[in-house]
C-alpha positions in Angstrom: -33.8 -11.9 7.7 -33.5 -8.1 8.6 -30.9 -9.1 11.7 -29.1 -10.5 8.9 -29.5 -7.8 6.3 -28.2 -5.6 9.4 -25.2 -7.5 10.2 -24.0 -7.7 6.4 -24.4 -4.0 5.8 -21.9 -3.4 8.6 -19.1 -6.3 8.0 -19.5 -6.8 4.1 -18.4 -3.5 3.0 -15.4 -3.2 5.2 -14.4 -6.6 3.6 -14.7 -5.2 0.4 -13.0 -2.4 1.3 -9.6 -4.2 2.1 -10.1 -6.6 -0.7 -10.1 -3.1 -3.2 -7.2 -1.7 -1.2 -4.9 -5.1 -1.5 -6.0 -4.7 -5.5 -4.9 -1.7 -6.2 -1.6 -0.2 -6.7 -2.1 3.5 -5.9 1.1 5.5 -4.8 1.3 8.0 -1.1 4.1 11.0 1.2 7.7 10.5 1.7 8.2 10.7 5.4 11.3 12.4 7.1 12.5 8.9 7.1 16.8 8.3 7.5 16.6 5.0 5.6 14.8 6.6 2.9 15.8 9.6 2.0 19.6 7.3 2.4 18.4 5.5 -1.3 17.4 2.3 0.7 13.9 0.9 0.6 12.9 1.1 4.6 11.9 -2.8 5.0 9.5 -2.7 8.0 10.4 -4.9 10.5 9.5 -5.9 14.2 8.1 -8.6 16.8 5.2 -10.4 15.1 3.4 -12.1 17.7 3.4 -16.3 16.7 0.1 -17.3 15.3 -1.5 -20.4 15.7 -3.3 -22.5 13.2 -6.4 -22.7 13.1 -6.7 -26.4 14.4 -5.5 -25.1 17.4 -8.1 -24.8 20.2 -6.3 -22.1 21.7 -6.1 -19.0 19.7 -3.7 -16.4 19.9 -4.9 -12.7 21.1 -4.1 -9.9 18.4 -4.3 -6.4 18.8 -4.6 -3.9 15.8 -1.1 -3.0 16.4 0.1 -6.9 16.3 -1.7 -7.4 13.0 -0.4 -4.0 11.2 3.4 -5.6 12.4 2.5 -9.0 11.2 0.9 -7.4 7.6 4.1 -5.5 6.5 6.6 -7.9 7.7 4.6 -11.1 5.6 2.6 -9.3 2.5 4.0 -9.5 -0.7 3.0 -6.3 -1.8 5.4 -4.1 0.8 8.3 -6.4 -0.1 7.3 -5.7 -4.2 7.7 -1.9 -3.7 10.5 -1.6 -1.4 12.1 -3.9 -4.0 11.3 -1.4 -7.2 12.7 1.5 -4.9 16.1 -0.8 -4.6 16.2 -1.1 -8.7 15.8 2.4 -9.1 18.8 2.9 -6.5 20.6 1.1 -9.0 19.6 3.0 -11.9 20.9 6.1 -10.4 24.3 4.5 -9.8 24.4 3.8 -13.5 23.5 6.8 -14.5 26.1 8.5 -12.2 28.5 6.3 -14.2 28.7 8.0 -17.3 30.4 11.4 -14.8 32.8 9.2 -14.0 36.3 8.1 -15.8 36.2 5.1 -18.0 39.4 2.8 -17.4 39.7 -0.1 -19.4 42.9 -2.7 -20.5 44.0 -4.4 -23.5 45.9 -7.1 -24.8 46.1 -7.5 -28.4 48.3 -10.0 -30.5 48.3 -9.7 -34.4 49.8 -12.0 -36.9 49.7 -9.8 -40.3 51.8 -9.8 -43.4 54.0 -6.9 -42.4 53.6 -3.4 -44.2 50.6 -4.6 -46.0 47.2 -2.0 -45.7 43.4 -2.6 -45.4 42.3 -1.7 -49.1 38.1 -2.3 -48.2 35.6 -2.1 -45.6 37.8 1.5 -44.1 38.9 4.9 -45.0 41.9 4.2 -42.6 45.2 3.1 -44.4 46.3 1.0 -41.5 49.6 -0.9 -41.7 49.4 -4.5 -40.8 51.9 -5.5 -38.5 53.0 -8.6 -36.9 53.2 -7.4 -32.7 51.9 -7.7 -29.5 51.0 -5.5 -27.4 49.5 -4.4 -23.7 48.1 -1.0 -22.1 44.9 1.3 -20.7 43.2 3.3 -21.9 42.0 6.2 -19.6 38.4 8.4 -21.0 36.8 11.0 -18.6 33.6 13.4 -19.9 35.0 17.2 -19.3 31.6 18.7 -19.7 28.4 18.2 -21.8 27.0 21.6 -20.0 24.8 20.3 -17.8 23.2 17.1 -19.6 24.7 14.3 -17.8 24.3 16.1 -14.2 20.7 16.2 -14.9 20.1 12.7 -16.4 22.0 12.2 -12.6 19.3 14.5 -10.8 16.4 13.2 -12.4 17.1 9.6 -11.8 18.0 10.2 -8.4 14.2 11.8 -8.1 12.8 9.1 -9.5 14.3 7.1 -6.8 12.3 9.2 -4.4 9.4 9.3 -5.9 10.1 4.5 -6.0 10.4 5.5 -2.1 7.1 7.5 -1.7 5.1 4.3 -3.7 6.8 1.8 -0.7 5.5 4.0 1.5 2.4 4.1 -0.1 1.9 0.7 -0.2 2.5 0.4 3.5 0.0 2.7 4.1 -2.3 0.7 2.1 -1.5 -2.6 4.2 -2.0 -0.8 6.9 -5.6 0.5 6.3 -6.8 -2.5 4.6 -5.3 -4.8 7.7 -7.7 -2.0 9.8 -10.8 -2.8 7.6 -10.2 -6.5 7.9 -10.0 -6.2 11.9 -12.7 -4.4 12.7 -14.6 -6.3 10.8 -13.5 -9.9 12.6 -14.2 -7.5 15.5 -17.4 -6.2 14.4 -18.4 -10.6 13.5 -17.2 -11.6 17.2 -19.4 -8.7 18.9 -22.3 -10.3 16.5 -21.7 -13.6 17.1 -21.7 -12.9 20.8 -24.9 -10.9 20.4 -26.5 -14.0 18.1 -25.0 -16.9 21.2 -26.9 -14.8 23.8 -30.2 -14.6 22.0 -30.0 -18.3 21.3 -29.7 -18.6 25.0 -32.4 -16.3 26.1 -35.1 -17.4 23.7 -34.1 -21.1 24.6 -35.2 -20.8 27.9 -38.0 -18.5 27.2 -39.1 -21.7 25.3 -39.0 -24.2 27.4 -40.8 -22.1 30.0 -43.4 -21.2 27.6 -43.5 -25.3 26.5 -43.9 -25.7 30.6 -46.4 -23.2 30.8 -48.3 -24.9 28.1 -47.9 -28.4 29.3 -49.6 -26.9 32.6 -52.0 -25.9 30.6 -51.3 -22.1 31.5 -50.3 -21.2 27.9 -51.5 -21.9 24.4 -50.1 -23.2 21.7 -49.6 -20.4 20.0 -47.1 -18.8 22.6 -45.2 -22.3 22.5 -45.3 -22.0 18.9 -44.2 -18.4 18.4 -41.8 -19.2 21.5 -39.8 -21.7 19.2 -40.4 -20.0 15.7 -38.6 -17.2 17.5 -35.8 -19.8 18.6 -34.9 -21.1 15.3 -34.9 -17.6 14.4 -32.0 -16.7 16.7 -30.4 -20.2 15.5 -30.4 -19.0 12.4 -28.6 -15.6 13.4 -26.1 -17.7 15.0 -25.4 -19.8 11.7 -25.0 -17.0 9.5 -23.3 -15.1 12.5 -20.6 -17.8 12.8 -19.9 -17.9 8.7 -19.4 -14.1 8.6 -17.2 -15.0 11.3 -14.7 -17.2 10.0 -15.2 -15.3 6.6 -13.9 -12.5 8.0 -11.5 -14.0 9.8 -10.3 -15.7 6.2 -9.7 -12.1 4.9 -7.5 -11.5 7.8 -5.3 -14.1 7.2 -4.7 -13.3 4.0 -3.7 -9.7 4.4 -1.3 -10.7 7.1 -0.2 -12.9 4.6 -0.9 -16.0 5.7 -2.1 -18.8 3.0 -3.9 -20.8 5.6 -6.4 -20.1 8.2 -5.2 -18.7 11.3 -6.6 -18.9 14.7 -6.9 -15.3 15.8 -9.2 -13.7 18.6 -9.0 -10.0 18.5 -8.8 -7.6 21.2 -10.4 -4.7 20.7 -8.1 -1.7 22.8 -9.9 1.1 21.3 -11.7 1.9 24.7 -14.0 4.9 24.7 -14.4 6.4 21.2 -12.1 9.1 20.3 -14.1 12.4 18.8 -13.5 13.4 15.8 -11.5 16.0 14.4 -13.6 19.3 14.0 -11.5 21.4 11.6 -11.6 19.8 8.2 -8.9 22.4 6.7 -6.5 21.5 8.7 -6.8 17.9 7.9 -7.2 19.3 4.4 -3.5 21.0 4.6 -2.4 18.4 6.4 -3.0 15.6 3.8 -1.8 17.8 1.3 1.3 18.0 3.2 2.0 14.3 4.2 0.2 12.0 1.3 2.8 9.7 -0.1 1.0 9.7 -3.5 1.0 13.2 -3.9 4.6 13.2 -2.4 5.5 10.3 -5.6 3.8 12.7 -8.3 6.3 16.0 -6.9 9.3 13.9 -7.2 7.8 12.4 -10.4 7.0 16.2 -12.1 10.3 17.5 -10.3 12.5 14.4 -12.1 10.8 15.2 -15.3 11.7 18.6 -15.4 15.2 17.5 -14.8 15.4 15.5 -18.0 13.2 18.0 -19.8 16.4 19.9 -19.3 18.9 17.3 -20.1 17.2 17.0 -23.4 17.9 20.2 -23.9 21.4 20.0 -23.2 21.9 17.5 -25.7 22.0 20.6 -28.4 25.4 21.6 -26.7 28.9 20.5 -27.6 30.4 17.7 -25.5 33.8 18.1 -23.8 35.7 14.9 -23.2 39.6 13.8 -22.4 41.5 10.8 -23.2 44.7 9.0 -22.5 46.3 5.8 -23.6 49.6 4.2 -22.9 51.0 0.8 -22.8 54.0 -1.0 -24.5 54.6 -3.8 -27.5 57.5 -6.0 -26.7 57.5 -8.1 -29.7 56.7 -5.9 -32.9 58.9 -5.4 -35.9 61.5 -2.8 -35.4 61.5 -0.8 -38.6 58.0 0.3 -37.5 58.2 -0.4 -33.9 61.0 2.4 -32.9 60.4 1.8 -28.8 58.9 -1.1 -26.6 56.2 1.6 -25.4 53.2 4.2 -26.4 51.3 6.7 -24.5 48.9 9.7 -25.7 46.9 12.4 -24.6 44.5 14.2 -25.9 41.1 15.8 -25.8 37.9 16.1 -28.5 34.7 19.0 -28.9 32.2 17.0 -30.2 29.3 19.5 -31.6 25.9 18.2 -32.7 24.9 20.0 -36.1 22.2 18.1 -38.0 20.6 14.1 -37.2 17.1 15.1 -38.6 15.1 16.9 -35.9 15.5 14.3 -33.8 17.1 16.5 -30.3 15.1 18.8 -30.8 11.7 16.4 -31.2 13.5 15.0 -27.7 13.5 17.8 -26.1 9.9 19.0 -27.3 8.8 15.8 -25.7 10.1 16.2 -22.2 8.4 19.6 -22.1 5.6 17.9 -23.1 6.1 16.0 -20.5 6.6 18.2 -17.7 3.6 19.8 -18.1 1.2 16.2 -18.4 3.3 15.4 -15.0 2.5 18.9 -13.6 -1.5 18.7 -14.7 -1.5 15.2 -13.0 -0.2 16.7 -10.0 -2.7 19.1 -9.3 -5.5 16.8 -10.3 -4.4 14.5 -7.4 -4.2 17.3 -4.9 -7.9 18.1 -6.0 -8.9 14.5 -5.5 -7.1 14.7 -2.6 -9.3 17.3 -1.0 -12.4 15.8 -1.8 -11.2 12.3 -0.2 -10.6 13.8 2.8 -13.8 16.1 2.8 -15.6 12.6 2.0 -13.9 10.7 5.4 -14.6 14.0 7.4 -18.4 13.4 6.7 -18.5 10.0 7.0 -16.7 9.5 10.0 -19.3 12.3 11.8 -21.9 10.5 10.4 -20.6 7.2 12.0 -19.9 9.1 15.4 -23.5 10.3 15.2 -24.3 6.6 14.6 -22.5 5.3 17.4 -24.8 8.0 19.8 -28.0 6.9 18.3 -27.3 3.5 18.2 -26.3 3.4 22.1 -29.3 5.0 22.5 -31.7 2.6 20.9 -30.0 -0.2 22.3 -30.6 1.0 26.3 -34.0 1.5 24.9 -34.8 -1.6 23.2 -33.3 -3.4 26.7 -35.8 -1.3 28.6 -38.2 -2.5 26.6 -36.8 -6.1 26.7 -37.4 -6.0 30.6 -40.7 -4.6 30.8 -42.3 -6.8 28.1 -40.8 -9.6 30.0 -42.0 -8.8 33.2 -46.1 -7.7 31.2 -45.4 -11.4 29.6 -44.8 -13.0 33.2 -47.9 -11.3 34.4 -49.9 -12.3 32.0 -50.6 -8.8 30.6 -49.5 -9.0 27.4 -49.0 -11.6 24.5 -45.9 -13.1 23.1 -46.3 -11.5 19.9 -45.2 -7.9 22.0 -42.3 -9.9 23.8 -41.3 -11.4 20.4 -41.3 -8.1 18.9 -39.0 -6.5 22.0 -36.3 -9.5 21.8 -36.4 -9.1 17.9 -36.1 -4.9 18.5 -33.4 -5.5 21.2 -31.5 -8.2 19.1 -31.1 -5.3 16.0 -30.0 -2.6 18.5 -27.2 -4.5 19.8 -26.0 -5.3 16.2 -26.4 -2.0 15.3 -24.4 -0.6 17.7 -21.8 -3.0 17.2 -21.6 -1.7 13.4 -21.6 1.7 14.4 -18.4 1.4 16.2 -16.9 -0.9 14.4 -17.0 1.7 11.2 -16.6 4.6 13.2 -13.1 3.3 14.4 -12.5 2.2 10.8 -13.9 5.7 9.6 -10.9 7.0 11.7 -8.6 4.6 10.4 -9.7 5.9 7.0 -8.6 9.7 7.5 -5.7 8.6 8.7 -4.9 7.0 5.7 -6.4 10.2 3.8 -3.9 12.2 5.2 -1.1 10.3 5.5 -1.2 10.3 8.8 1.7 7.4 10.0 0.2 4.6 12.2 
């Protein structure tokens, strides 16, 4: 039960942790990207190795690099975010609209008893006359002082900010795709640990079952022999479940809505060290996190229209022209078969109840909620990466202790099975070796496993691109 208990407190909360990052919808740092900073969502795209079902007896060898490729080319969530950042492309272009000229044409036909006037509904006395008529009419905004240009700027940093989130996202796929693989990695090295303790402790019993048919051991070793078998049996069982559990999870954050037959390859070699200055990872995360990046744009495109609302309180400048022709119209009022105008208007806001000035109270409001929200994320920022730091040296001082115990506890392994051979011990001692030797291996197969997924993390803490 405690191999068991030590297997599930290393893969279980790596699973959990990919299953909280696919949940969320947190938001990361814009990256000197071309595609981005061009107003087009960066859709990540390259050679994803083919998977095979999981039918197939022959599975198909993935790397950590393979499965971050085969994650943001097939989940959902990259394509959701890159999608928003192309809306809000869109809402910049309409709000750039309104800077430039307005052209529009009309055809209008009217059947009207001739001279007659409106008398309701109007203040205009309009002569009704029987004609028809064609032209354009040409608008085009002179000035408004600044309001437009800024509605402009602070769509167009909302756009960035819909950039920074993709970005974000990605980064999420990518560290949650890292939890799930070293977990399936962290479930094959158990599973391998569990098959060769099956193995070992099957032929220790049937020695020991020899031994006793000959009459050189009792019972008891027989029987502690196979209680020590199922044991490992046992292992193997709940072994093989995390297994294909895990694996499960890593189908589905490729994006995958079957099982796929995937053996990992572990290409992480000898551990890395960790980094030993903390404030530069510090600065650096402040630097490069996407999330933070979104909130600058976000606070930055607020103070834009914090502005514009403003503006509103100024006069508006605008042109117009219109011209066109009406070759069937009454003569006496139609003197020529064509029309044009020019002419300009000052349109000055006076009074409409508070209501600009309630608008522009709001965006300052506004600005300063978006600038507090800001600075709280760079805090929790800090304190994120300050919380990796430790736990990743705290898994790197696992991984030494852990190697460590487990050279030990096969020492030990040896010499109680050569004191058991000579009769110099019981099998309770050689029980408790294999049992010792069984929780070291595991244990050091944790420790690895989360200190390469403690790196992972402060990579993703700092926005670090994989």
């Amino acid at each position: 039960m405690k191999r068991v208990e030590t297997f599930a407190a290393g893969v279980l909360p790596l699973l959990w942790t990919a299953v909280a990052l696919l949940g969320q919808s947190t938001t990361v740092a814009l990256p000197n990207d071309p595609a981005m900073q061009s107003g087009q969502a960066p859709f990540t795209q390259g050679p994803i190795p083919p998977a095979a079902p999981a039918g197939n007896n022959t599975p198909t060898l993935l790397t950590r690099q393979d499965a971050e490729k085969i994650a943001l080319a097939n989940n959902p969530r990259i394509h959701i975010s890159q999608l928003i950042a192309k809306i809000q492309h869109q809402v910049v272009r309409e709000r750039r609209a309104d800077e430039l000229p307005t052209l529009s044409g009309n055809l209008t036909a009217v059947a009207a008893n001739d001279a007659s006037r409106l008398a309701s509904g109007t203040l205009t006395a309009s002569l009704l006359l029987q004609h028809a008529g064609m032209g354009v009419q040409l608008s085009q905004l002179i000035t408004d002082f600044g309001h437009t240009a800024n509605l402009v700027a602070s769509t167009k940093l909302q756009e960035k900010a819909r950039l920074a989130d993709a970005e974000a996202s990605r980064q999420d796929i990518v560290l949650a795709t890292d939890a799930v693989f070293f977990a399936v990695i962290e479930a094959q090295e158990t599973l391998k640990v569990a098959v060769q303790t099956v193995s070992a402790r099957q032929a220790l019993s049937d020695q020991v079952s020899a031994l006793t048919a000959s009459k050189l051991k009792s019972e008891l070793d027989q029987s502690f022999a196979q209680v020590n078998l199922s044991q490992a049996k046992l292992l193997q069982l709940d072994a093989q479940n995390n297994l294909d559990a895990a694996k499960a999870g890593l189908s589905a954050v490729l994006g995958y809505d079957k099982l796929m037959n995937f053996e990992l390859v572990d290409e992480t070699g000898a551990l890395p060290p960790l980094a030993p200055d903390i404030d530069i990872l510090i600065a650096q995360a402040i630097q490069n996190r996407p999330d933070l990046q979104s909130l600058r744009f976000s606070e930055q495109a607020a103070m834009k229209f914090s502005k514009a609302q403003h503006e509103q309180l100024l006069p508006t400048i605008s042109a117009f022209g219109v011209v066109g022709g009406t070759p069937v119209g009454s003569p006496q009022y139609f003197t020529t078969n064509w029309y044009g105008a020019v002419g300009g208007n000052l349109s000055i806001p006076i009074f409409n109840g508070f209501r600009l000035s309630a608008q522009a109270s709001e965006a300052s409001l506004q600005v300063q909620a978006a600038s507090e929200q800001t600075r709280a994320l760079r805090e929790q920022i800090a304190r994120d990466v300050r919380t990796a730091w430790l736990n990743a040296n705290t898994a790197w001082q696992r991984v030494t202790v852990t190697g460590e115990l487990l050279r030990e506890a096969n020492t030990a392994l040896d010499l109680a099975k050569t004191r058991y051979g000579l009769g110099l011990s019981s099998i309770v001692e050689l029980s408790q070796a294999e049992l010792q030797q069984t929780e070291a291996a595991i244990g050091n197969a944790n420790a690895r496993s989360q200190y390469n997924f403690a790196l992972s993390t402060i990579n993703f803490q700092t926005g670090v691109q994989p």
